[in-house]
C-alpha positions in Angstrom: 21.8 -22.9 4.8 23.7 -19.8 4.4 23.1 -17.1 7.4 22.0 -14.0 7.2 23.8 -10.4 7.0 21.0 -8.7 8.0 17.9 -9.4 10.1 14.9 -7.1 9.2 12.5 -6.4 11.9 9.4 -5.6 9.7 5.7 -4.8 11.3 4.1 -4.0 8.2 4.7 -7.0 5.5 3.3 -9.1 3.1 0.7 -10.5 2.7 -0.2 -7.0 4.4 -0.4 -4.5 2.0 1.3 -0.9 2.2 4.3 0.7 1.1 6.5 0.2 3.2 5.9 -3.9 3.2 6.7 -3.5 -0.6 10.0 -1.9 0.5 10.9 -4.9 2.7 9.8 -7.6 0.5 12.0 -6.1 -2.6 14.8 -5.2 -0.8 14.8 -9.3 0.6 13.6 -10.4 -2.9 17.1 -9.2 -4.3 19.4 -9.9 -1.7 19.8 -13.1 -2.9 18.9 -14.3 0.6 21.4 -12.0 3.1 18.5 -10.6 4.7 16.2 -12.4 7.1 12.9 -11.1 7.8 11.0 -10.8 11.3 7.4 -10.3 10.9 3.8 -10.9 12.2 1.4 -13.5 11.5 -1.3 -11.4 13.2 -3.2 -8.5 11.5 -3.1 -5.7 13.8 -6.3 -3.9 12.6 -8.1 -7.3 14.2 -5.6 -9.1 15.6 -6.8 -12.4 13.5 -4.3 -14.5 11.3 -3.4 -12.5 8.2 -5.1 -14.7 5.2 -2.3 -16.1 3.2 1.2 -15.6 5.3 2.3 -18.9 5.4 1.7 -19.6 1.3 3.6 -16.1 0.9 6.4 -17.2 3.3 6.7 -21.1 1.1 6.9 -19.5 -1.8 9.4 -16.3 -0.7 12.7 -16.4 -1.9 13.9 -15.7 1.2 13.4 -16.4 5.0 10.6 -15.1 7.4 9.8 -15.9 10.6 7.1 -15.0 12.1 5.8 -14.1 15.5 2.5 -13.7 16.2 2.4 -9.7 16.9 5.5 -7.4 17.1 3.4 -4.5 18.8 0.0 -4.0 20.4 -3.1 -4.2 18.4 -5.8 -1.9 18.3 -7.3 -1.2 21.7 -10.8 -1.8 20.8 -10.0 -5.4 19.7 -7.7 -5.8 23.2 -10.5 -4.5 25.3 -7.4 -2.4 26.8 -9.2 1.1 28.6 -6.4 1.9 30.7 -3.1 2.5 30.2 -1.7 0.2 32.7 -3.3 -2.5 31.1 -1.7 -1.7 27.6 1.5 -1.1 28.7 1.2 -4.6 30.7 0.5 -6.1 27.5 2.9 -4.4 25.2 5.7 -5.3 28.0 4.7 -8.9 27.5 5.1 -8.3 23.8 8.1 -6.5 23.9 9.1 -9.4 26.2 8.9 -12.2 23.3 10.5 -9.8 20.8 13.3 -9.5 22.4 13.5 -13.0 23.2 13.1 -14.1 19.3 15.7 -11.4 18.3 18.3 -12.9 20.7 17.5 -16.2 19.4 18.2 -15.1 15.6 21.2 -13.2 16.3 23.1 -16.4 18.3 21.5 -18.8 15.4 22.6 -16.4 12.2 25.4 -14.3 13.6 24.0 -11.4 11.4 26.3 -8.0 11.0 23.5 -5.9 11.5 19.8 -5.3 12.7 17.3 -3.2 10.8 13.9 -2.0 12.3 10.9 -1.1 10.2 9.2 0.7 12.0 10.4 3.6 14.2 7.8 4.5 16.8 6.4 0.9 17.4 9.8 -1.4 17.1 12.4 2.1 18.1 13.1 0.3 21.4 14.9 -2.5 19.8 17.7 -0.2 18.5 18.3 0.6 22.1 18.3 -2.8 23.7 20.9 -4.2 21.0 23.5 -1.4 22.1 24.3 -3.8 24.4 25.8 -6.4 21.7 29.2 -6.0 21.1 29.9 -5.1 17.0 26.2 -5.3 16.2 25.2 -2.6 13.3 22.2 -1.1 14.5 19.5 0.6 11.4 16.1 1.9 11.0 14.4 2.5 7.5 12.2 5.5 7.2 9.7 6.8 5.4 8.6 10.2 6.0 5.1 10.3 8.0 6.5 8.4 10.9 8.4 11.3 11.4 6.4 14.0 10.8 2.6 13.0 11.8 1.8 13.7 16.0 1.0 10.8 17.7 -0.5 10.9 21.1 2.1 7.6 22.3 5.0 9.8 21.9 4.0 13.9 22.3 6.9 16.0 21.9 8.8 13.7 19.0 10.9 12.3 22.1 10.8 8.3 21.7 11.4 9.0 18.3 14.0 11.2 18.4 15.7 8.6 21.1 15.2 5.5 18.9 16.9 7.5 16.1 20.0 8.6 18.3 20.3 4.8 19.0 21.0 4.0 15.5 24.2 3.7 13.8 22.9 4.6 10.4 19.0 6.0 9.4 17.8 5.4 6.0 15.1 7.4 4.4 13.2 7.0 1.6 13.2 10.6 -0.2 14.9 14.4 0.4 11.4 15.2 2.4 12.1 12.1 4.7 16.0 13.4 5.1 14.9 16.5 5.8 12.2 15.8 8.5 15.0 13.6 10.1 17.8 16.7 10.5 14.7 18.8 11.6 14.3 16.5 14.5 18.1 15.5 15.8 20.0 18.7 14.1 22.2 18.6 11.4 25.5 17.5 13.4 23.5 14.6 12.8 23.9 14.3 9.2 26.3 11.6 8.8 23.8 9.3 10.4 21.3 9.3 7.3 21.6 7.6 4.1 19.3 8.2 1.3 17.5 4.9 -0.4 14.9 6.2 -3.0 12.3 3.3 -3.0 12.2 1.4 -6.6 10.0 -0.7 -8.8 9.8 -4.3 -9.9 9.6 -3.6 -13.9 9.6 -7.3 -14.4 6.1 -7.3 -12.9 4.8 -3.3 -13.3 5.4 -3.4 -17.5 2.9 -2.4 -19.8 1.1 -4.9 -21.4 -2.8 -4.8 -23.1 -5.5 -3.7 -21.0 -7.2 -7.2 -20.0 -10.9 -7.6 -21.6 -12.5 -9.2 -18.5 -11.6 -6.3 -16.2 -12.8 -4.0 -18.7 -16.5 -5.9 -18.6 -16.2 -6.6 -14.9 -16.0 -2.7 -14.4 -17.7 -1.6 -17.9 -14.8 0.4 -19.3 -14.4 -0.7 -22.6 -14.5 2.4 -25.2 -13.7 4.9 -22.3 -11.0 6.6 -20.9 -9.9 6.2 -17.5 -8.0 8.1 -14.5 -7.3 5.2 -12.0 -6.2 5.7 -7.9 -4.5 2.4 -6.5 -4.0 3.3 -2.9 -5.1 2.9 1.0 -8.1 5.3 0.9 -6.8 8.0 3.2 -7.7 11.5 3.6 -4.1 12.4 2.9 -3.9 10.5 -0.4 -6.5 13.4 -2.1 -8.7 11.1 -3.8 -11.8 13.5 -2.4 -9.7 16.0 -4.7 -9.6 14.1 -7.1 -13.0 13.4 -7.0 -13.9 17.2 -6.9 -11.7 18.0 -9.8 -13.5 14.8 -12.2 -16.8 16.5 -11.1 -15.7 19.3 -13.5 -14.2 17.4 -16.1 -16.9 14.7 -16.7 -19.5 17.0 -18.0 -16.9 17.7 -20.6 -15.8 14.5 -21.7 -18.9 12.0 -20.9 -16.9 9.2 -22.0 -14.4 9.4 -19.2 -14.2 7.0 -15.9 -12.2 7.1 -12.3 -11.1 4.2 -11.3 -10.2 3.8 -7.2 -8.5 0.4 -6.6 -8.5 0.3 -2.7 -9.8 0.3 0.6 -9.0 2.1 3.7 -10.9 4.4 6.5 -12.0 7.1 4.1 -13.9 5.1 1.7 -17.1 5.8 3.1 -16.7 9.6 2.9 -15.4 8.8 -0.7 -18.4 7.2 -1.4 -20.7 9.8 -0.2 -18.6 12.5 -1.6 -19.5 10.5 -5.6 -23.1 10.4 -4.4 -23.2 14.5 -3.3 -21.5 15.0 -7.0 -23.7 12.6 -8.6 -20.6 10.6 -10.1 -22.4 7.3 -9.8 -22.1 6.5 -13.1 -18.5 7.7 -14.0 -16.8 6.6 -10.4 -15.9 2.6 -9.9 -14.9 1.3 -7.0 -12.8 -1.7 -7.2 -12.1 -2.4 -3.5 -8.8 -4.3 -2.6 -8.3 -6.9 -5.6 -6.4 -10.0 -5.8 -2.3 -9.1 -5.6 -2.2 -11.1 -9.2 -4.8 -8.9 -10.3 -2.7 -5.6 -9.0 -1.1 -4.6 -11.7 -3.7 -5.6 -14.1 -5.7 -2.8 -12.8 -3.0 -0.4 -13.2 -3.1 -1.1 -16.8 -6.5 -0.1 -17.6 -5.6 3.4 -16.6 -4.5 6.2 -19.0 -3.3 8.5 -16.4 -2.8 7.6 -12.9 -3.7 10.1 -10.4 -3.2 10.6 -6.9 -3.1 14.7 -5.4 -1.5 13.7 -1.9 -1.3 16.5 0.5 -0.1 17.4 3.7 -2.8 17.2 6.7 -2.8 19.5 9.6 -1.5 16.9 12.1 2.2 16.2 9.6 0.2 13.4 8.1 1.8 13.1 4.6 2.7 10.9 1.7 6.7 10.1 2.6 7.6 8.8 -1.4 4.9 7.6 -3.2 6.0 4.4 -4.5 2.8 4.1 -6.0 4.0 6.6 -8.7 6.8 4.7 -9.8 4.6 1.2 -10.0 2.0 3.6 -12.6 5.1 4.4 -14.3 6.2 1.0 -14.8 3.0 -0.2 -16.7 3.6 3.1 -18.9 1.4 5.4 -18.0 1.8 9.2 -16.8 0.7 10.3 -13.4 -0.8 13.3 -11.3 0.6 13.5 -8.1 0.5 16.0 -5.1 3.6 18.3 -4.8 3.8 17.9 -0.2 5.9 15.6 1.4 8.4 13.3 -0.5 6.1 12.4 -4.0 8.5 15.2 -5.8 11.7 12.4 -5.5 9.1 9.9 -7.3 7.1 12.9 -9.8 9.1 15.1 -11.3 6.8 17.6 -13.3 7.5 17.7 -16.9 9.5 14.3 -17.2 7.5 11.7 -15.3 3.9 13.2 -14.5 2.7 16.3 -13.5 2.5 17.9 -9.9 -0.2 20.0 -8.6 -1.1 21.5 -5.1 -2.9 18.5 -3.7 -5.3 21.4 -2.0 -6.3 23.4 -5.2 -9.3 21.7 -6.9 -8.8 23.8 -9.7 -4.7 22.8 -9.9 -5.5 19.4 -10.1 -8.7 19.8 -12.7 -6.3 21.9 -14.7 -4.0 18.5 -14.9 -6.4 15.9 -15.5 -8.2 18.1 -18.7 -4.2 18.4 -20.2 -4.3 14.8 -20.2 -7.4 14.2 -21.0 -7.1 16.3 -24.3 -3.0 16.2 -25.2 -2.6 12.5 -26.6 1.2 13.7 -27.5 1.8 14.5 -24.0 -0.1 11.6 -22.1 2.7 9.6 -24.7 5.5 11.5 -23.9 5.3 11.6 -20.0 4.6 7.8 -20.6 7.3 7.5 -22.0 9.4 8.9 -19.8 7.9 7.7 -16.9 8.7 4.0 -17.8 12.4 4.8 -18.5 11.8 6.2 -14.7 10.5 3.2 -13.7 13.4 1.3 -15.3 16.3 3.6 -13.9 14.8 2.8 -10.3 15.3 -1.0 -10.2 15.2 -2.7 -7.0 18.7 -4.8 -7.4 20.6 -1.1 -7.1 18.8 -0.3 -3.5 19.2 -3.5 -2.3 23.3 -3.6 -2.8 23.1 -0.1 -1.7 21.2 -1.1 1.6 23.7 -4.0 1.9 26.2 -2.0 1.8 25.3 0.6 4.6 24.7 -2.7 6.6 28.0 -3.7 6.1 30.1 -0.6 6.6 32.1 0.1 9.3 30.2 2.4 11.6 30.3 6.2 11.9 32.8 8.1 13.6 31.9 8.8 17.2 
């Protein structure tokens, strides 16, 4: 069995959905094997098994192995009320982390160590100081960086889990930036820039399918359709807001929300309060086979992402580019790293993810301006194709691989 270049600490990965698991599980998908992936088999919303890991890990095309947390869970589910008792418990995790990374470096002799996931995992980097020619990496998406977070006030076990790396990648210009606004811009040799990409052998356009469009009742109409975590930061209330004002005008419209996530419920009463019951479907989390199916019966995806008080923002947007891939042109929110994945014009159109009237605006264009919806479309695919995952995977590689920076 051929070792490893690379071992890839990741919290968040499939069968768990989120972006940054798709990052992980594409960049391992076309390595051709070099990287070998450290994961949960716990969920850590619940701390039961997560449904499905060991069929995903049989059929990979790649190695996992799994542990069965790599942080705390939620406290709730722990029962943990003080915080002698959590950091007892994330010291025993920690504990058998470090074990199992030990373990895989003496078995695979990897070149280099990459965590997912700064705040939780950030510790790692600075433990493996300690072995001898070791690259040490963490991947970075944007919102780690810039949302407050009551474990680490004042940015400083962040900031010290980034200064232990040899090389920080990040995801989009907002991510870099967010970075060299945290350690300075001396710095700046530190950070590589990976823009996230899309699978266009599996996010292609192809015919809307005929029993989604009786399952959901959509046949004849046009659709706007949100595949996302239902967050407050993602703007689907917005969203929401603005198709209150476009519906009256074209009846024969429908929203589509493929998702789940904390916000739902307000979502749901939010549809009630604008009496969109009969124009708003809610799909829930569907089947991953089923994924991009969904996307398909869109027209024009949409998703107004802005920036919450607390730093909470979207950190790329990788949902963008997957829209793209099955052909169809998107609405996205103009803060935090979306304008790397929407540019307006070419691939979609960008609005202030806090002006109802902004994103209305964009949604009626659509609606109306059939050469338009075709011709960002259009462009959006050839997007989608230009940002293939086989290029950021040797790029990543690469980084791995090179010889470190200059002290």
């Amino acid at each position: 069995m051929t070792a490893a270049d690379v071992l890839l600490v990741a919290n968040n990965f499939p069968p768990v959905r989120g972006g940054s698991g798709v990052v992980y599980a594409n960049l391992a998908r076309c390595a051709a094997r070099r990287i070998l992936v450290l994961a949960p088999r716990l969920g850590y919303a619940d701390g039961l098994p997560l449904i499905g890991w060991r069929e995903y890990d049989r059929t990979a095309p790649f190695r996992v192995v799994r542990l069965p947390l790599l942080r705390t869970i939620i406290g709730e589910r722990l029962g943990i009320v003080t915080k002698t008792v959590f950091r007892a418990h994330d010291i025993l995790i920690r504990g058998r982390v470090a074990w199992a990374v030990l373990r895989l470096l003496l078995r695979e002799r990897p070149r280099a160590v990459c965590i997912g996931e700064l705040l939780a995992s950030g510790w790692l980097l600075e433990l493996l100081r300690h072995v001898p020619g070791l690259r040490r990496l963490v991947y970075v998406h944007g919102e780690e960086i810039t949302t407050d977070d009551d474990y680490d006030p004042g940015f400083r076990r962040r900031r010290r889990a980034l200064l232990a790396a040899d090389r920080i990648v990040v995801v989009s210009r907002f991510t870099r930036r967010a970075v060299l606004d945290l350690l300075g811009e001396a710095e700046a040799g530190r950070i590589v820039l990976i823009e996230n990409g899309v699978d266009t052998g599996r996010f292609c356009p192809a015919p809307r399918d005929p029993e989604l469009l009786a399952r959901y009742r959509l046949d004849g109409q046009f659709v706007f359709v949100t595949v996302c975590r239902l967050l407050e930061k993602k703007g689907v209330d917005q969203a929401l807001r603005a198709f209150a004002r476009l519906w009256p005008e074209h009846p024969d419209t429908r929203y589509l929300i493929v998702g789940s996530g904390p916000y739902e419920p307000a979502l749901r009463a939010l549809v009630a309060e604008l009496g969109l019951a009969g124009a708003v479907v809610f799909a829930g989390n569907v089947a991953e086979q089923e994924l991009v199916a969904h996307y398909r019966l869109g027209d024009v995806f949409v998703m107004p992402n802005r920036a919450l008080p607390n730093g909470d923002t979207e950190g790329f947007g990788l949902v963008f580019l997957e829209a793209n891939g099955c052909g169809l042109p998107v609405i996205a929110g103009r803060d935090g790293g979306s304008a790397d994945a929407v540019r307006d014009g070419e691939n979609g159109l960008v609005v202030d993810g806090n002006s109802v009237a902004e994103i209305h605006a964009a949604m009626r264009r659509l609606r109306e301006d059939a050469g338009l919806r075709a011709r960002l479309g259009r462009l959006g695919l050839a997007a989608a194709l230009a940002a293939d995952w086989t290029s950021r995977a040797e790029t990543f590689l690469r980084v791995c691989v090179a010889p470190q920076p200059a002290a």
